[in-house]
DRENNU-343741 format. One record per atom (N, C-alpha, C, CB): residue number from 1; atom name; residue in three letters; x, z, y. Coordinates in nm, 3 decimals, m for minus. Atoms other than C-alpha are relative to their C-alpha. Glycine has a CB too. Layout:
N
PT resi name resn       u       w       v
PT  NUM   CA  Ala       X       Z       Y
...
This chain:
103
PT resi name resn       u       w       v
PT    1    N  Unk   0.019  m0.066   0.127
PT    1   CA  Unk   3.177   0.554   1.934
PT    1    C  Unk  m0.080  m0.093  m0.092
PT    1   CB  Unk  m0.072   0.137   0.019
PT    2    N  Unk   0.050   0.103   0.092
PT    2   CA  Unk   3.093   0.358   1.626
PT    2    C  Unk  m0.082   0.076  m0.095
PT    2   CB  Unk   0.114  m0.083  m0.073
PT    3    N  Unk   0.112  m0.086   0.111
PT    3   CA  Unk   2.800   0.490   1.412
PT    3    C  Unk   0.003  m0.116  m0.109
PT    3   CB  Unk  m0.194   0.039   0.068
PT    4    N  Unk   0.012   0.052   0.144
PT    4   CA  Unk   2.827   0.332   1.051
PT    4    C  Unk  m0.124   0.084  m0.084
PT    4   CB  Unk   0.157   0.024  m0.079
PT    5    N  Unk   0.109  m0.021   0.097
PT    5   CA  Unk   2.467   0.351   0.859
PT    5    C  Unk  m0.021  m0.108  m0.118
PT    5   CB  Unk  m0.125   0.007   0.080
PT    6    N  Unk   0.054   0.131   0.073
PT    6   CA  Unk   2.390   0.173   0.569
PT    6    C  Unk  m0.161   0.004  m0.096
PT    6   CB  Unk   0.132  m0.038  m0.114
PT    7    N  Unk   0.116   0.025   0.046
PT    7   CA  Unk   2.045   0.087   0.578
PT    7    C  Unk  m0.095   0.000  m0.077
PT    7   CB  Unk  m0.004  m0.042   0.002
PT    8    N  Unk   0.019   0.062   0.150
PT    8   CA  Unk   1.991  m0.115   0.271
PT    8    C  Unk   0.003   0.113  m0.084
PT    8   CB  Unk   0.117  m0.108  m0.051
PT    9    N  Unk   0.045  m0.135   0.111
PT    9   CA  Unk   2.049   0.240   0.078
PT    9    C  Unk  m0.075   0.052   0.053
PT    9   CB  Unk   0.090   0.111  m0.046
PT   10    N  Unk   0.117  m0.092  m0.030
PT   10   CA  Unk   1.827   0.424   0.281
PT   10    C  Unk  m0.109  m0.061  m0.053
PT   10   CB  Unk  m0.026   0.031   0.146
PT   11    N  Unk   0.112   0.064   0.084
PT   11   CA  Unk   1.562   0.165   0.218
PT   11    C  Unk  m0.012  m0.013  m0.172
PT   11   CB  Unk   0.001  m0.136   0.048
PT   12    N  Unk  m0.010   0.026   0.195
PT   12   CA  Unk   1.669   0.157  m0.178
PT   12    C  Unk  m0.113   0.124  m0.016
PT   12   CB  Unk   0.210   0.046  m0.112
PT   13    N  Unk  m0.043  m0.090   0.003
PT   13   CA  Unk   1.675   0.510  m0.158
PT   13    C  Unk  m0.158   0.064   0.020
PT   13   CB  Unk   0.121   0.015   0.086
PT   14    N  Unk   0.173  m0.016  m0.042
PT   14   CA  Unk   1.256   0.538   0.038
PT   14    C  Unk  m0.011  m0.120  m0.105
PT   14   CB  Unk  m0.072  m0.035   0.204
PT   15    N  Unk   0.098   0.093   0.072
PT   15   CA  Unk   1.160   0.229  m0.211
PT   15    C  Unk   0.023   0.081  m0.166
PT   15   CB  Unk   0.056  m0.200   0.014
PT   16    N  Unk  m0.062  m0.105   0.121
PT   16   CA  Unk   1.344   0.512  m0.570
PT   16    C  Unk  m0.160   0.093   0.038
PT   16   CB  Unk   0.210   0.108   0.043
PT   17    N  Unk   0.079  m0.120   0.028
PT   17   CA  Unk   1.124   0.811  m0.402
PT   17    C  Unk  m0.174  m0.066   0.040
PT   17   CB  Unk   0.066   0.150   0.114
PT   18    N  Unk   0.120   0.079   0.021
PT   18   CA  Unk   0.816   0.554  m0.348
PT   18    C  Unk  m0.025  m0.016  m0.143
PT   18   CB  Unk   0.010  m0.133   0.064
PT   19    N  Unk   0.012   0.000   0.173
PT   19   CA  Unk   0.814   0.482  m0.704
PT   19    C  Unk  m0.033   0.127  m0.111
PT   19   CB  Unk   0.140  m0.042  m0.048
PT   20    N  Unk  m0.010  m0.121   0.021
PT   20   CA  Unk   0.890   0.856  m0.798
PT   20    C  Unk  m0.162   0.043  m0.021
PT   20   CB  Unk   0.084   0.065   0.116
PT   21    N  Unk   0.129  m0.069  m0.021
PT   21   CA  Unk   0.574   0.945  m0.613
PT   21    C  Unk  m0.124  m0.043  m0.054
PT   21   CB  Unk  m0.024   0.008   0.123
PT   22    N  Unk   0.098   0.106   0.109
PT   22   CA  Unk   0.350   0.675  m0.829
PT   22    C  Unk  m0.007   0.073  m0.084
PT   22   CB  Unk   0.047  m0.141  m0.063
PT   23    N  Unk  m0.018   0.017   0.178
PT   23   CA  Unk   0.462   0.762  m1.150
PT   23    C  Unk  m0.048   0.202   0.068
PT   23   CB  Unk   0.238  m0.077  m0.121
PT   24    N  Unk   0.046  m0.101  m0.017
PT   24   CA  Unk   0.394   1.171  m1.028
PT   24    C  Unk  m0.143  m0.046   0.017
PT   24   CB  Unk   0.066   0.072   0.097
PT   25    N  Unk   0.107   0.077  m0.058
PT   25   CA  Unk   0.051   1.028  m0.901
PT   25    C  Unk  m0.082  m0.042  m0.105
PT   25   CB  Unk   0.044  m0.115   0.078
PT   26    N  Unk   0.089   0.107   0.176
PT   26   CA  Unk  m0.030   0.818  m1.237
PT   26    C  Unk   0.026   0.101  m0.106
PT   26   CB  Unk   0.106  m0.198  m0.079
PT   27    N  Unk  m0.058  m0.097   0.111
PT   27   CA  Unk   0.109   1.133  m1.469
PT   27    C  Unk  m0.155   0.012  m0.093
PT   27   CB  Unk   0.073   0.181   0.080
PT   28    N  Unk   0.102  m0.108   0.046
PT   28   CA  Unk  m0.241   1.282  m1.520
PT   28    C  Unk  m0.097  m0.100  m0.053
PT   28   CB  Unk  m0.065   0.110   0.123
PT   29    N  Unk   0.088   0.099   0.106
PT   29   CA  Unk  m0.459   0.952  m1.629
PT   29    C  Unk   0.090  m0.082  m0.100
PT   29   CB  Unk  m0.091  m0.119   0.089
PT   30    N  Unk  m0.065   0.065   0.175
PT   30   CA  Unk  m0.147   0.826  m1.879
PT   30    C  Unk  m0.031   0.168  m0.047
PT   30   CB  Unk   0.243  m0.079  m0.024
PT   31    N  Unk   0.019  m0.112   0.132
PT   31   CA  Unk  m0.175   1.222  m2.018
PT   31    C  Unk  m0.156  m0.060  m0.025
PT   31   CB  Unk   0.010   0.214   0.048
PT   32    N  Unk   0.120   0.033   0.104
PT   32   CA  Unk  m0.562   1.148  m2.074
PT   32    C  Unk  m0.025  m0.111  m0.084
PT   32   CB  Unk  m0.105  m0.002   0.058
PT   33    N  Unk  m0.047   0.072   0.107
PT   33   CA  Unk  m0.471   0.807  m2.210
PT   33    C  Unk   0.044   0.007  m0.128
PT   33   CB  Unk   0.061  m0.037   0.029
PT   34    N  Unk  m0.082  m0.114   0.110
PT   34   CA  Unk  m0.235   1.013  m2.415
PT   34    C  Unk  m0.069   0.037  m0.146
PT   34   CB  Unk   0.010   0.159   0.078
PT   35    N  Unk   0.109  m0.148   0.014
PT   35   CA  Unk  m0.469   1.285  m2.523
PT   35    C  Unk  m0.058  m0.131  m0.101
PT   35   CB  Unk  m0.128   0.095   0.179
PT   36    N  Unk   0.132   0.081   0.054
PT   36   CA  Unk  m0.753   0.977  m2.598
PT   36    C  Unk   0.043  m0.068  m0.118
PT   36   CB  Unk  m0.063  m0.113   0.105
PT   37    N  Unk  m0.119   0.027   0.083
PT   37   CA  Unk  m0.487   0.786  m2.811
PT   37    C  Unk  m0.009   0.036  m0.112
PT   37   CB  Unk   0.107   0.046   0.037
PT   38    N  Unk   0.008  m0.102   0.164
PT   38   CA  Unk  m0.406   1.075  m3.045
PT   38    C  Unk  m0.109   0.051  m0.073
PT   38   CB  Unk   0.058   0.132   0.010
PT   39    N  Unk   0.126  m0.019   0.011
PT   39   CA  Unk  m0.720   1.163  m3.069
PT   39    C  Unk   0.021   0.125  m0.154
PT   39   CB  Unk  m0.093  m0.171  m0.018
PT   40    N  Unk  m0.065  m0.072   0.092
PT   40   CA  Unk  m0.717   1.349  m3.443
PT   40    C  Unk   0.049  m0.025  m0.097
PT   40   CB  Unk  m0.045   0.065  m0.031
PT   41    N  Unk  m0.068   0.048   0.136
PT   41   CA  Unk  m0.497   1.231  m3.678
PT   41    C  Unk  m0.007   0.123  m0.126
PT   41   CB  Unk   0.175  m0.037   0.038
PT   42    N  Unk   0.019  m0.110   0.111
PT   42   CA  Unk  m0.624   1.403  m4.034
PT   42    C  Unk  m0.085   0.079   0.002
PT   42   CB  Unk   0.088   0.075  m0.019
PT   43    N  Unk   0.087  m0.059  m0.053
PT   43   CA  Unk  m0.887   1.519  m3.884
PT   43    C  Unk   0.090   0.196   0.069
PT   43   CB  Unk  m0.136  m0.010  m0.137
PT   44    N  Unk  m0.085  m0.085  m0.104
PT   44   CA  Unk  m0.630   1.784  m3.693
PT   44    C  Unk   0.010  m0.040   0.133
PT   44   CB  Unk   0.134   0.011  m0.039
PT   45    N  Unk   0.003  m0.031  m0.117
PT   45   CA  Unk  m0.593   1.850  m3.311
PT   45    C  Unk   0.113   0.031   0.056
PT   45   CB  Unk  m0.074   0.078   0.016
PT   46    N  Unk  m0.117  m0.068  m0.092
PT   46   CA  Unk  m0.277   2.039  m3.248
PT   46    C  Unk   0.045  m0.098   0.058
PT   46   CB  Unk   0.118   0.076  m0.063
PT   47    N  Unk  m0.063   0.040  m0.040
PT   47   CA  Unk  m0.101   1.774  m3.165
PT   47    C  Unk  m0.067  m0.081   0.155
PT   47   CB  Unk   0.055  m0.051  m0.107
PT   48    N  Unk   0.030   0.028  m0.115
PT   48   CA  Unk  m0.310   1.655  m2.890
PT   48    C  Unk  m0.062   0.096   0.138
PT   48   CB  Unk  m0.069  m0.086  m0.036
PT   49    N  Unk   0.017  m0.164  m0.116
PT   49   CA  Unk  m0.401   2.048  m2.769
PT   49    C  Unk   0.133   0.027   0.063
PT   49   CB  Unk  m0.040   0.174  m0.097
PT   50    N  Unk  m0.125  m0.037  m0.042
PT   50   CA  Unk  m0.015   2.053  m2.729
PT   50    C  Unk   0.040  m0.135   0.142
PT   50   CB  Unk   0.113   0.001  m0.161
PT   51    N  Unk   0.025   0.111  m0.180
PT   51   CA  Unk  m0.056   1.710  m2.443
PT   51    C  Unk  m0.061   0.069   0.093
PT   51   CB  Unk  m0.114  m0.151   0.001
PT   52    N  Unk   0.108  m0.111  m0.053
PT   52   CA  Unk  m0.328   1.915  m2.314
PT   52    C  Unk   0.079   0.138   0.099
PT   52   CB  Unk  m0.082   0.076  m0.162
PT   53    N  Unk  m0.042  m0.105  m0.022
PT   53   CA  Unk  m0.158   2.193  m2.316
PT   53    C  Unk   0.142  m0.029   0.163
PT   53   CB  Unk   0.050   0.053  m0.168
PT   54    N  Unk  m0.143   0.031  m0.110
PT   54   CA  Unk   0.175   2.054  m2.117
PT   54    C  Unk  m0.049  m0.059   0.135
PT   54   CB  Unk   0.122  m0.129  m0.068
PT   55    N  Unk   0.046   0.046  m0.094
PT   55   CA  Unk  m0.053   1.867  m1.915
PT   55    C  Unk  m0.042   0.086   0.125
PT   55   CB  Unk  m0.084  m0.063  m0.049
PT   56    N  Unk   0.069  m0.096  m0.043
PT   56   CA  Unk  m0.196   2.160  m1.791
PT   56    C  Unk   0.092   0.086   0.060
PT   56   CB  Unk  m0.078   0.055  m0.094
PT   57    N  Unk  m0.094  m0.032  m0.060
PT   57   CA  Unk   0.138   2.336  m1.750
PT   57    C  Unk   0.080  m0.059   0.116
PT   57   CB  Unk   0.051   0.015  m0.074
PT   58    N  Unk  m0.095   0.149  m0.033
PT   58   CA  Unk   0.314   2.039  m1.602
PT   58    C  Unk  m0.087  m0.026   0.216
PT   58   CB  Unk  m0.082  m0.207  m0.187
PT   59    N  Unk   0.023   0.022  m0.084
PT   59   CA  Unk   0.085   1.989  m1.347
PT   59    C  Unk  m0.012   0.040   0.160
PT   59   CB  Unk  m0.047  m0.018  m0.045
PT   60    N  Unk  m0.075  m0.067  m0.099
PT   60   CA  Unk   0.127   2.261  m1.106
PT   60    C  Unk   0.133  m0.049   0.060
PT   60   CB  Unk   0.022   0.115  m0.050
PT   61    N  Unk  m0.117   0.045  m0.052
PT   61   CA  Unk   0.467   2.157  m1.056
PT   61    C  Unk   0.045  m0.113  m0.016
PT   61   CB  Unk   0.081   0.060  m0.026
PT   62    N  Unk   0.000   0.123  m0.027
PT   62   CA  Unk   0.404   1.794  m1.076
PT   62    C  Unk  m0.021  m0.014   0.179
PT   62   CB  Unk  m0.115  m0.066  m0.097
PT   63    N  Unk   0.042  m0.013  m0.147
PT   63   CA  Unk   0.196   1.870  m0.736
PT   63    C  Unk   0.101   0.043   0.084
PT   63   CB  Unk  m0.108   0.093   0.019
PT   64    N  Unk  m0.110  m0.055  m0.074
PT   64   CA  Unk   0.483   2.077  m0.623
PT   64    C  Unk   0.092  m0.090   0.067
PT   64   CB  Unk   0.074   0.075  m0.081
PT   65    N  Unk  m0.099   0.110  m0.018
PT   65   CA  Unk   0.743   1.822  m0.669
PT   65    C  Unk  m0.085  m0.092   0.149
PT   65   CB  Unk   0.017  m0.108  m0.177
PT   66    N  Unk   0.030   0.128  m0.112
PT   66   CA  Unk   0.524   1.511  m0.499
PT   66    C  Unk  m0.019   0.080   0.119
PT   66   CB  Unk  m0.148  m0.107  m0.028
PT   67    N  Unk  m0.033  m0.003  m0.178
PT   67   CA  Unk   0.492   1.702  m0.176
PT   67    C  Unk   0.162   0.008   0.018
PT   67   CB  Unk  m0.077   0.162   0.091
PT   68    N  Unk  m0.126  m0.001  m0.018
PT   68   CA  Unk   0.840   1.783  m0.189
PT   68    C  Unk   0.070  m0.167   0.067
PT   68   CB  Unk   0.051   0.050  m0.148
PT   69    N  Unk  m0.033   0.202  m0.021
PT   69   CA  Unk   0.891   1.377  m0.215
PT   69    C  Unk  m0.091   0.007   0.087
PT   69   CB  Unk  m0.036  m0.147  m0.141
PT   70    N  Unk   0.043   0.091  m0.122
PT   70   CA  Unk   0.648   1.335   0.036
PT   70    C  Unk   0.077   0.021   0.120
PT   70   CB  Unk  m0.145   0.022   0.040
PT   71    N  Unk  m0.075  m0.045  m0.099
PT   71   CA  Unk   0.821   1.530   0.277
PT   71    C  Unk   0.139  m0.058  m0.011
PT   71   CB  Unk  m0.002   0.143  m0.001
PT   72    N  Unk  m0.123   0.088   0.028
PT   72   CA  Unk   1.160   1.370   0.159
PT   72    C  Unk  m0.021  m0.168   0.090
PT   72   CB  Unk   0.008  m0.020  m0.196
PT   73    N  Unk  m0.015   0.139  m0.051
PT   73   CA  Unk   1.008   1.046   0.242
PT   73    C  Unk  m0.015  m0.012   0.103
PT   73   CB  Unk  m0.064  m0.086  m0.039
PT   74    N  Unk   0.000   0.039  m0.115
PT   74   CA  Unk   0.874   1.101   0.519
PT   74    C  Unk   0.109  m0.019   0.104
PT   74   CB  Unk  m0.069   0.060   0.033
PT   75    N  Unk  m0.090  m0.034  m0.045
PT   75   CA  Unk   1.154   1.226   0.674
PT   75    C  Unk   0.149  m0.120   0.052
PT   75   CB  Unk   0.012   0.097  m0.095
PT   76    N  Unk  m0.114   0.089   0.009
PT   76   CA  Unk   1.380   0.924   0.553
PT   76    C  Unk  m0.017  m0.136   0.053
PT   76   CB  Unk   0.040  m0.011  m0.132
PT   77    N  Unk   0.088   0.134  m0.059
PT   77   CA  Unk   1.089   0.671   0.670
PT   77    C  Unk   0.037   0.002   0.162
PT   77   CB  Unk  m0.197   0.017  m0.027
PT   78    N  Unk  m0.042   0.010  m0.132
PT   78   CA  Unk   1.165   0.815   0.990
PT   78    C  Unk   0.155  m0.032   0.068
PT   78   CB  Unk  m0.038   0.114   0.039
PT   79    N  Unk  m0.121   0.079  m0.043
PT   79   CA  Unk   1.537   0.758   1.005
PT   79    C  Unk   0.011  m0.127  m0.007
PT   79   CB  Unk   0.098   0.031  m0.057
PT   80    N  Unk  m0.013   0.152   0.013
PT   80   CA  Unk   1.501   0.413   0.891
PT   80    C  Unk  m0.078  m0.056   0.161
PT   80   CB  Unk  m0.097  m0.062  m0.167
PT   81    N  Unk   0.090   0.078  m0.128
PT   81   CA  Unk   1.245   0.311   1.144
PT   81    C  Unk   0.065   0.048   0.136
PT   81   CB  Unk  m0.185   0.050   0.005
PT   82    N  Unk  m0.042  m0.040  m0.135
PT   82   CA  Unk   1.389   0.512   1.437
PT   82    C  Unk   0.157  m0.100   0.013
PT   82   CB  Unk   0.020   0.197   0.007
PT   83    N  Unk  m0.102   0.059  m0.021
PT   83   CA  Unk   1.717   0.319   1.351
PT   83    C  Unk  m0.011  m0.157   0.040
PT   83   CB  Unk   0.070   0.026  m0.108
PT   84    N  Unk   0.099   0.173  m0.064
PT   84   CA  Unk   1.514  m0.061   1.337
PT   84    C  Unk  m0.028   0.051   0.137
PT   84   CB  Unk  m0.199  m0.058  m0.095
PT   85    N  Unk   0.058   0.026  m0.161
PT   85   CA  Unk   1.375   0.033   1.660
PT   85    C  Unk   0.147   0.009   0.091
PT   85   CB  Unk  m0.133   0.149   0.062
PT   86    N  Unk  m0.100  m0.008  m0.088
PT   86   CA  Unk   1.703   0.115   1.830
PT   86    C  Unk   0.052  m0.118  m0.050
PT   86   CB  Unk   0.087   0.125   0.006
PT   87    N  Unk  m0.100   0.182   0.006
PT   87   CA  Unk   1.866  m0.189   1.716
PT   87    C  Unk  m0.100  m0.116   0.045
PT   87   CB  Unk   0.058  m0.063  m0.201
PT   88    N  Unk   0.094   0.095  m0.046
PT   88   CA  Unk   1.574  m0.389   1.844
PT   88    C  Unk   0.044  m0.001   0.125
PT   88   CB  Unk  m0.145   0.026  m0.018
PT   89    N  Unk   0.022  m0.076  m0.136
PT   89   CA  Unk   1.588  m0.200   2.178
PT   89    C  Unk   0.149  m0.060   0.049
PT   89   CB  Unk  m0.023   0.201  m0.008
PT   90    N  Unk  m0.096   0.023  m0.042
PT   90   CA  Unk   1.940  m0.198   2.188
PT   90    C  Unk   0.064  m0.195   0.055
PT   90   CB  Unk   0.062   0.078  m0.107
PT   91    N  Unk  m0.041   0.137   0.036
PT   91   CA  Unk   1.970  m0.591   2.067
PT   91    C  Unk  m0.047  m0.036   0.176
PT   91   CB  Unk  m0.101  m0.091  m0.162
PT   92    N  Unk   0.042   0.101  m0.117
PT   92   CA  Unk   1.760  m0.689   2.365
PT   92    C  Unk   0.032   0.044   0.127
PT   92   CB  Unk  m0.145  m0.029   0.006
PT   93    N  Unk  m0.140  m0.097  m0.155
PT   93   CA  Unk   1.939  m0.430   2.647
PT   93    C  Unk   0.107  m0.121  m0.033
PT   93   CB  Unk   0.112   0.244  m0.052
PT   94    N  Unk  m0.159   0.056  m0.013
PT   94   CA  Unk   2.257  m0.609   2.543
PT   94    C  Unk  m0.036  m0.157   0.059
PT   94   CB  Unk   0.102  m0.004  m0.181
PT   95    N  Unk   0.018   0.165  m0.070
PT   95   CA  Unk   2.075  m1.002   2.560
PT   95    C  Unk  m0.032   0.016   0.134
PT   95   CB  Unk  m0.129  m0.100  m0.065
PT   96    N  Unk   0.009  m0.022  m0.120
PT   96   CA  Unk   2.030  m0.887   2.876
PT   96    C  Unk   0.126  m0.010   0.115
PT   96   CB  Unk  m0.052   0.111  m0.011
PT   97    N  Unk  m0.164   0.014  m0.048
PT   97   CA  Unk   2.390  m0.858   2.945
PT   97    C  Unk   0.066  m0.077   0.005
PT   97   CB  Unk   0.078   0.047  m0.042
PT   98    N  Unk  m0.067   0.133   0.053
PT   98   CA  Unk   2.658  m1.104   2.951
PT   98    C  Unk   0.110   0.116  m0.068
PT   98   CB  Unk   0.067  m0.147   0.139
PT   99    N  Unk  m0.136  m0.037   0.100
PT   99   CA  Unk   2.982  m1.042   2.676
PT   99    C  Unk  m0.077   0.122  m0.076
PT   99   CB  Unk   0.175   0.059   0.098
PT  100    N  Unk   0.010  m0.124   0.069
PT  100   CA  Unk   2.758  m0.803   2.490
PT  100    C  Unk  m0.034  m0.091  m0.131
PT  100   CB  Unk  m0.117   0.126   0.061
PT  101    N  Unk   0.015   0.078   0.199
PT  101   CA  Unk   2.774  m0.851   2.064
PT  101    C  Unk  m0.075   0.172  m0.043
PT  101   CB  Unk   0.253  m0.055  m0.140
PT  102    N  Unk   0.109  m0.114   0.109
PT  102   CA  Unk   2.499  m0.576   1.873
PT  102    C  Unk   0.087  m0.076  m0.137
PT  102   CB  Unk  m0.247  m0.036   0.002
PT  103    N  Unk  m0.036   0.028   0.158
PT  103   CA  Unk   2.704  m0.598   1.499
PT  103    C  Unk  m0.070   0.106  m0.068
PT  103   CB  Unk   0.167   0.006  m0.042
């Protein structure tokens, strides 16, 4: 039986929801960046009570999400690695053998 994986996307795929989980991660010091930024143009506010404001909404289900992705990753960290290790394992069962090819 021939098992076809392709790797290289899984790893894309954990290095996409690595990134993901940054930029969730970094959200909340670019909003106070943000926020600091606008500061009050005209001596007005709304527009930086309304960053505030989303920030504040937003963030509940910023948190939500990144576990979600963590659990995603983990999950996918573990197929990758459980698959490296069997092809290690396997590679060196077979050099063990004679006429055996690991492709």
């Amino acid at each position: 039986m021939d098992v076809l994986l392709d790797r290289q996307r899984l790893s894309d795929a954990l290095a996409t929801l690595d990134t993901a989980a940054t930029a969730f991660t970094d959200a909340s010091s670019i909003n106070d960046t943000l926020e600091a930024a606008i500061d009050n143009p005209h001596g007005k506010d709304k527009l930086r009570d309304r960053i505030g404001w989303f920030e504040a909404n937003w963030s509940g289900n910023r948190e939500d999400l990144l576990e979600m992705v963590d659990g995603v990753r983990e999950g996918l960290r573990a197929i990758v690695d459980g698959w490296n290790e069997w092809e290690i394992e396997a590679t060196r069962q077979c050099e063990q053998m004679t006429n055996c090819e690991v492709s």
